[in-house]
BASE-266626 format. One record per residue (C-alpha): residue number from 1; chain; x, z, y negated. Coordinates in pm, whole numbers, padded with zeros to 5 digits. Layout:
    i  ch       x       z       y
  NUM   A       X       Z       Y
...
//
This chain:
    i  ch       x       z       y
    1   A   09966   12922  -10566
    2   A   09660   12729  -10558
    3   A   09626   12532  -10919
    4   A   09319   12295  -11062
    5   A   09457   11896  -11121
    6   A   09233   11701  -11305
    7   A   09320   11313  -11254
    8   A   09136   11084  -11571
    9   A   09110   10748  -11357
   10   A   08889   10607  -11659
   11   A   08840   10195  -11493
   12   A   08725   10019  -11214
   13   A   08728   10122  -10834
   14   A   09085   10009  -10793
   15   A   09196   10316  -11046
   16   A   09018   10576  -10872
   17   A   09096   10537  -10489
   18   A   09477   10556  -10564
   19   A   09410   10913  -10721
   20   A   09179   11000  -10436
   21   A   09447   10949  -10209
   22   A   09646   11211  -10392
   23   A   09385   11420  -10485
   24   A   09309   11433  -10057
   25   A   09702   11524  -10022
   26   A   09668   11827  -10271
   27   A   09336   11955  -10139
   28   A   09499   11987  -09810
   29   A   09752   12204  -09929
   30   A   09475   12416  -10139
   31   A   09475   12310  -10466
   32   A   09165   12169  -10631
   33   A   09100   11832  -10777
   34   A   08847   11720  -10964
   35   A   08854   11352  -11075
   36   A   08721   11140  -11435
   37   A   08560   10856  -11340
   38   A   08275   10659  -11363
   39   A   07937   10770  -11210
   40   A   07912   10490  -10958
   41   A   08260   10609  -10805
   42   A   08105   10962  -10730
   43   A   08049   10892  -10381
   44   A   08364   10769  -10319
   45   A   08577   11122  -10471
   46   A   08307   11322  -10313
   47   A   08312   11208  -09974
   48   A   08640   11304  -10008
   49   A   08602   11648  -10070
   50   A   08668   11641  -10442
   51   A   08516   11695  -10736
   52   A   08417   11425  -10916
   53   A   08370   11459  -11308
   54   A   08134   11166  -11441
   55   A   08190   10921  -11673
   56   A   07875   10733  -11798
   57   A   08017   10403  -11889
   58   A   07952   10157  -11616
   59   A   08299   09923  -11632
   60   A   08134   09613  -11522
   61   A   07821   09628  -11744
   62   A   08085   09674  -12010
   63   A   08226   09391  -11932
   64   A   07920   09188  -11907
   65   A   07932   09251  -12262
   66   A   08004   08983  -12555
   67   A   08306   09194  -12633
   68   A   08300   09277  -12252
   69   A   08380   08883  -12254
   70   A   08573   08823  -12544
   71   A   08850   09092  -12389
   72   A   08850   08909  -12046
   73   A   08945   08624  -12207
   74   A   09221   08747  -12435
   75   A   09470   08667  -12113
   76   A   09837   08755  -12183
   77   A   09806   08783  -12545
   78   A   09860   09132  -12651
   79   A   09800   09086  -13036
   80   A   09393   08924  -12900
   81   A   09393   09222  -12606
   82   A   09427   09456  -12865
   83   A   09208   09284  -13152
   84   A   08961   09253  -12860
   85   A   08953   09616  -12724
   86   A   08910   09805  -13045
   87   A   08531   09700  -13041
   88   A   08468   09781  -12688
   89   A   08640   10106  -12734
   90   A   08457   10172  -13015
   91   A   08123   10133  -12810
   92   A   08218   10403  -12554
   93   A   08442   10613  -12754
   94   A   08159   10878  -12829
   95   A   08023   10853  -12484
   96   A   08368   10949  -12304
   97   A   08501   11233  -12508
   98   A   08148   11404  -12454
   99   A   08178   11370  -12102
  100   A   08527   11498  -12086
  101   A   08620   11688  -12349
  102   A   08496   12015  -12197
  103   A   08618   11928  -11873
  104   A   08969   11915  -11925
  105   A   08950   12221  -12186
  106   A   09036   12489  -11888
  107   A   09205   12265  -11605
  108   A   09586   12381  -11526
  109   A   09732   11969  -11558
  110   A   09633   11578  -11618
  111   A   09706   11350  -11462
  112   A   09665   11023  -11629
  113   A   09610   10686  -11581
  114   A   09728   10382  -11823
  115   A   09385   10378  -11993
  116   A   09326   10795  -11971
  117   A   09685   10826  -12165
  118   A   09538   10644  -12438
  119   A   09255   10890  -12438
  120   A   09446   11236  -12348
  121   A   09482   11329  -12684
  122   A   09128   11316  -12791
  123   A   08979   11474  -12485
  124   A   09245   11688  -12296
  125   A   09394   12033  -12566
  126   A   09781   12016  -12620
  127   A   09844   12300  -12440
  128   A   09754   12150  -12146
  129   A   10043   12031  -11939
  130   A   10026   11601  -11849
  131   A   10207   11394  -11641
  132   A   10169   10976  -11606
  133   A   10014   10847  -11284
  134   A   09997   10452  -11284
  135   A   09982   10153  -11089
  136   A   10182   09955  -11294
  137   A   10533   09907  -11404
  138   A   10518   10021  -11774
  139   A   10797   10228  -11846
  140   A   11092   10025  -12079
  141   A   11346   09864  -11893
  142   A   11597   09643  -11977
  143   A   11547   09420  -11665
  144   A   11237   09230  -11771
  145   A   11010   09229  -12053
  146   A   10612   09399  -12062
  147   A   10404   09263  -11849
  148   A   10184   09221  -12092
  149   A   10364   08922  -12230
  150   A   10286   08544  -12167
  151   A   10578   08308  -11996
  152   A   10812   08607  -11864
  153   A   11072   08492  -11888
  154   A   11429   08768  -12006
  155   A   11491   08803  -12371
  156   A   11780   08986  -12339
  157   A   11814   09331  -12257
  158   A   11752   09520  -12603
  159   A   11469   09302  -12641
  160   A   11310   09306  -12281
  161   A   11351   09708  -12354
  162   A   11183   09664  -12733
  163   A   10888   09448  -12615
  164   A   10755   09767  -12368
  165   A   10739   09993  -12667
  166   A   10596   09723  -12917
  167   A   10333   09615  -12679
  168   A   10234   10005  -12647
  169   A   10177   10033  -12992
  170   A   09964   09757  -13027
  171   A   09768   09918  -12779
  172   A   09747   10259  -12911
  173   A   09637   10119  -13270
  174   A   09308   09989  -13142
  175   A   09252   10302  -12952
  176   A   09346   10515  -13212
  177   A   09102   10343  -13428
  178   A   08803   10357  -13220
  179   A   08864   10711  -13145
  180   A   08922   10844  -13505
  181   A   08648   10641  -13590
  182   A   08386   10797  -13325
  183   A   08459   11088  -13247
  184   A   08702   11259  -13502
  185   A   08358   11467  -13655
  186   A   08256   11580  -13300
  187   A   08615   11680  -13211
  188   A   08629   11926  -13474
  189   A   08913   11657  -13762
  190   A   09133   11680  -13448
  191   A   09437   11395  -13601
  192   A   09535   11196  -13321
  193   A   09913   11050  -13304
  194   A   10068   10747  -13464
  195   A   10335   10707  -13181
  196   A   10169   10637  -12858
  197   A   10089   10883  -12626
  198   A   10338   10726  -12367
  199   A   10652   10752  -12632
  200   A   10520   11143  -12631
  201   A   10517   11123  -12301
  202   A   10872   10994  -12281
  203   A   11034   11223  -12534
  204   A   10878   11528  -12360
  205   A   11029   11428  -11993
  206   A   10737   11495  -11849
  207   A   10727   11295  -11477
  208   A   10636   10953  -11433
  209   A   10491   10854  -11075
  210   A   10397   10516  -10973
  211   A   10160   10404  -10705
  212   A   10386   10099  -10593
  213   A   10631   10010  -10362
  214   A   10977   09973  -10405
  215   A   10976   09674  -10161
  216   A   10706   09506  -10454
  217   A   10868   09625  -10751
  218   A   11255   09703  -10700
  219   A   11376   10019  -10924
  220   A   11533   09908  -11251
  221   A   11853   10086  -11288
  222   A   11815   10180  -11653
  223   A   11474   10403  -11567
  224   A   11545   10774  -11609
  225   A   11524   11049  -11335
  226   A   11193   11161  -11441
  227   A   11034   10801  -11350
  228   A   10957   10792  -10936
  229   A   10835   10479  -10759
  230   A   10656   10654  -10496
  231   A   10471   10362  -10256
  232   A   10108   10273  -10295
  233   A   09854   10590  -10296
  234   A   09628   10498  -09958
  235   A   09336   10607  -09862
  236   A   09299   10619  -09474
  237   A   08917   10440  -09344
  238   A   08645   10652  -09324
  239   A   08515   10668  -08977
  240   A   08145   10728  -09044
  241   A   08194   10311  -09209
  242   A   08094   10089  -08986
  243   A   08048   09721  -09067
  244   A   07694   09576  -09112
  245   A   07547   09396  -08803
  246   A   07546   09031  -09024
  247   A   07891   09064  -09116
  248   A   08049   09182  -08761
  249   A   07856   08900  -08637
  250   A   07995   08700  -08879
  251   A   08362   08769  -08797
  252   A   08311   08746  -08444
  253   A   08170   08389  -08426
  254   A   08446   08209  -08522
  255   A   08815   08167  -08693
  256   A   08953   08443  -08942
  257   A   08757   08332  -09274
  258   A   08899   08380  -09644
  259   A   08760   08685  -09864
  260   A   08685   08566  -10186
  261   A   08640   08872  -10429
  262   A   08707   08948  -10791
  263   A   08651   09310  -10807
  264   A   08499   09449  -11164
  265   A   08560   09119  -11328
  266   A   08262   08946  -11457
  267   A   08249   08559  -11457
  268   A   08056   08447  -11749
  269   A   07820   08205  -11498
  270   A   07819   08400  -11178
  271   A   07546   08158  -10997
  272   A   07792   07839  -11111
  273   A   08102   08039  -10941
  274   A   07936   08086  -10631
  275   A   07886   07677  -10596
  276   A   08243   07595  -10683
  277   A   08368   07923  -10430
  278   A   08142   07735  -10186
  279   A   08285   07385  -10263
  280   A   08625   07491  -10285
  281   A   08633   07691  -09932
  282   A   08474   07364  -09760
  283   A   08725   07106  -09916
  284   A   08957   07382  -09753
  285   A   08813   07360  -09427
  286   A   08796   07727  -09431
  287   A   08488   07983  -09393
  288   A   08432   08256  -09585
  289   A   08335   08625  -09663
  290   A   08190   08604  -10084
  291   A   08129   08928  -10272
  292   A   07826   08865  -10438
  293   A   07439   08987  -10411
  294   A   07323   08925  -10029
  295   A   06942   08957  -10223
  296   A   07027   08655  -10364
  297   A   07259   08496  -10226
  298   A   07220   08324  -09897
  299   A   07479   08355  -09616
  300   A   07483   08065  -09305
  301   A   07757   07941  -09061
  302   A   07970   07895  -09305
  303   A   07982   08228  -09578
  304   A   07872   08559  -09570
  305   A   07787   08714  -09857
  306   A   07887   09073  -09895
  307   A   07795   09377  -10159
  308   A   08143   09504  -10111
  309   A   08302   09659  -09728
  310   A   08667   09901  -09755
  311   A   08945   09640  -09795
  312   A   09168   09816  -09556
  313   A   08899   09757  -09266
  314   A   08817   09402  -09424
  315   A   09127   09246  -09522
  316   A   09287   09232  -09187
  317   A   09072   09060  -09054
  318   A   09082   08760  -09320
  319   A   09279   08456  -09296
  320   A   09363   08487  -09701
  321   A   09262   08725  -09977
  322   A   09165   08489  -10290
  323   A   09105   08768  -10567
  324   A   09203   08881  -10938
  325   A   09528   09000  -10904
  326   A   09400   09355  -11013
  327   A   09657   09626  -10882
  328   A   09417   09792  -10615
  329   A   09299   09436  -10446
  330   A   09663   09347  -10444
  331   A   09816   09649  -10283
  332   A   09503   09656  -10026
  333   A   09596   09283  -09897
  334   A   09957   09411  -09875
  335   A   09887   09666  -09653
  336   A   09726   09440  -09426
  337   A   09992   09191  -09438
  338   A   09767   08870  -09591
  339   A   09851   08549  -09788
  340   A   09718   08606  -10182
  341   A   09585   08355  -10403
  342   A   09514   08528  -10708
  343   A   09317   08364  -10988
  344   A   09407   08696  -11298
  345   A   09178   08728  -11619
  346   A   09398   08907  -11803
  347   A   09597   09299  -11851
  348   A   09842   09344  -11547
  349   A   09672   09081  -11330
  350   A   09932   08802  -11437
  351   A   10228   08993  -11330
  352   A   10120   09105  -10968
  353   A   10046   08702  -10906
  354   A   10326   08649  -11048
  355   A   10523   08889  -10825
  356   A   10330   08798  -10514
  357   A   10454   08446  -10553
  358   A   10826   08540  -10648
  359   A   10789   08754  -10257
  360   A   10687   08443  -10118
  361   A   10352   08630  -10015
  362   A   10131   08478  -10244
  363   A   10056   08084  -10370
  364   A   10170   08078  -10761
  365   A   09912   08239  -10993
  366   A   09662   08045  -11182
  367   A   09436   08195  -11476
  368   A   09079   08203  -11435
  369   A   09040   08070  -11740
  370   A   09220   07742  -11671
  371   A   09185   07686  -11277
  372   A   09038   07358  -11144
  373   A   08842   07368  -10821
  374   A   09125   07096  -10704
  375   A   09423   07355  -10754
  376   A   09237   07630  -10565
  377   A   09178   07380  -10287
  378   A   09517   07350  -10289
  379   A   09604   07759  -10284
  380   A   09394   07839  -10003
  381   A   09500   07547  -09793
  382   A   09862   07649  -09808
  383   A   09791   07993  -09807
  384   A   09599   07972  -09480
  385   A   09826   07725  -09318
  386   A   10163   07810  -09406
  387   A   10307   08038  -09151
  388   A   10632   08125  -09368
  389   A   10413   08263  -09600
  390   A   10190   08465  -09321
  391   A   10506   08563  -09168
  392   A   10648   08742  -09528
  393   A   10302   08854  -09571
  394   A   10348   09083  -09249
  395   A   10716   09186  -09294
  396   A   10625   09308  -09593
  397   A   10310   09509  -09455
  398   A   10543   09658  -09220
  399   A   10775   09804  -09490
  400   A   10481   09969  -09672
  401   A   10345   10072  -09362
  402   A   10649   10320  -09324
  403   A   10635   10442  -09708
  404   A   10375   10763  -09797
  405   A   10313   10770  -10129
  406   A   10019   10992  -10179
  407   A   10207   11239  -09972
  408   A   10535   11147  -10204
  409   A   10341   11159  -10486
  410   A   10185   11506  -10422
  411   A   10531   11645  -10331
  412   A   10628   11535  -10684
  413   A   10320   11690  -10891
  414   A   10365   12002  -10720
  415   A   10716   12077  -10797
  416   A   10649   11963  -11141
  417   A   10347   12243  -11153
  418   A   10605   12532  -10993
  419   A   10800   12389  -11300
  420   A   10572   12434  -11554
  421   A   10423   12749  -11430
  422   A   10758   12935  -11357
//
């Protein structure tokens, strides 16, 4: 029977494709999916077939912000991450819950993302069945600590398992301020939770899917049945993209260059980046494809600047992927089987470098915040020269090559809708 899924993929680019992956898998087998995300990603759900339910909060103009900016450079701390968000949530608080709040009154099931949990219970009714969709490894283990925790290193099981939970509720607090704050008038006094969603989440058994691979993040053996590591949610090219006459041109006349990228974040002097990037790749010896403003920014012999192209047609074709370590950019350079150098902000972006590195795919991470144009000399040099590291980089493509996770994941929301129906 067909049913109505509603993903809430509230973030940047690399939160929505994953769930248009699914949300492609279920359409084919006739459900319909409609999709919470920013206005500037409506192309991308639509041209998939789906429906696309607008957000009007641009991510990276947030993040342009002075709070925008203060929360980028919270790093690893999660007592400044959450001191830092409760401002910026604050500012779009209002603006989200009247966007979605009538959207997800009369949809069959959520699906949520890390940041859309944290919203779910001041937008999406109680009655309304929700399951966890994320990209990261969140659920409390007692294998390794959050990952939103500086120096990783064990603390013992009962405490690796306490930090997750901890962490979570630091979290929640500045949401659940913001929210009850903004919105608790328009919402009709609806009280919001002390316990984080995700211990409600827990406690209720509802499933758990993540958008990884097994091969990248290994199982822990303490994580309940109702937890899945499917593989990564891909999209598949479109074939109406072709590549701009400047950049095929660009890739053709000479060696493989290095993409240099940072997705949503927003460097406080982006003209001053762009020199160092520049600097950097020709102390490397390297050329290179920039992300930037080709308006603006000039492209020669040496770079070509870029608005953005599909990282699955791009990154093959690059020598290295230098980037933020944010979950989509990492998985994308995965799948096409690419050294990593990954210079994270902050959140989750710490841990994939970290785990890139510890798979022998990536050079070892270094903040933004604290990189010197003489270390990330020294990255991209060994990752473009050292053929272990290339060599990892493609076995490891090859293993996620043979995983399906969309089609795994849609499998798993469909028997969990049977469930809840029947």
């Amino acid at each position: 029977m067909s049913q109505e899924i509603t993903f809430l993929a509230f973030g940047s680019r690399g939160d929505t494709q994953p769930y248009v992956a699914v949300g492609e898998a279920l359409k084919a087998r006739g459900h319909r999916v409609r999709i919470a995300t920013g206005r500037c990603y409506g192309s991308l759900v639509r041209e998939a077939g789906l429906e696309h339910l607008p957000i009007d909060v641009d991510i990276a103009g947030a993040l342009a912000t002075s709070h925008g900016q203060q929360w980028l450079g919270a790093e690893r701390n999660p007592l400044r991450l959450a001191r830092r968000l409760r401002p910026l949530i604050a500012a779009h608080a209002r603006q989200v819950v009247a966007d979605m709040a009538d959207a997800c009154a009369d949809t069959d099931a959520v699906v949520c993302s890390m940041f859309g949990m944290m919203f779910r219970p001041a937008i999406v009714p109680p009655a309304v069945p929700f399951c966890y969709g994320g990209l990261q490894p969140t659920y409390p283990t007692r294998e390794f600590p959050t990952i939103q925790l500086p120096h990783r290193r064990s603390f013992g099981g009962w405490a690796n398992k306490r930090s997750h939970g901890l962490v979570e509720t630091l979290l929640w607090q500045a949401f659940r301020s913001a929210l009850t704050h903004e919105i608790r008038a328009g919402r009709g006094g609806r009280a919001l939770p002390r316990r984080a969603p995700t211990a409600q989440l827990r406690r209720a058994g509802h499933p758990k899917l993540y958008g990884f691979s097994p091969a990248v993040v290994p199982r822990p053996a303490d994580w309940p049945d109702s937890v899945h590591i499917t593989g990564y949610w891909f999209t598949e090219p479109r074939a109406s993209w072709t590549p701009p006459p400047g950049l095929a041109a660009f890739l053709a006349d000479g060696p493989p260059p290095v993409f240099v990228g940072f997705g949503s974040m927003v460097l406080r002097d982006h003209a001053e980046s762009g020199r160092l990037v520049r600097h950097v790749l020709r102390r490397a010896g390297v050329r290179g494809v920039l992300v930037g403003d080709p308006g603006t920014e000039a492209s020669d012999d040496e770079f070509h600047v870029i608005a953005g192209a599909p990282h699955e047609w791009l990154f093959p074709r690059m020598a290295a992927v230098v980037h933020h370590g944010g979950a989509g950019t990492t998985a994308a350079a995965l799948r096409a089987g690419v050294p990593q150098v990954v210079t994270p902000f902050f959140l989750d972006q710490p841990y994939w470098g970290e785990r890139l590195h510890a798979l022998g795919v990536g050079t070892p991470p270094r903040s933004i915040h604290a990189l010197t144009s003489h270390e990330l000399v020294t990255a991209v040099r060994l990752a473009v020269t050292d053929s272990a590291m290339r060599d990892r980089a493609e076995l490891l493509k090859s293993r996620i090559a043979r995983e399906r996770g969309a089609l795994r994941a849609a499998d798993l929301l469909e028997e969990w809708m049977e469930r809840v129906r029947g």
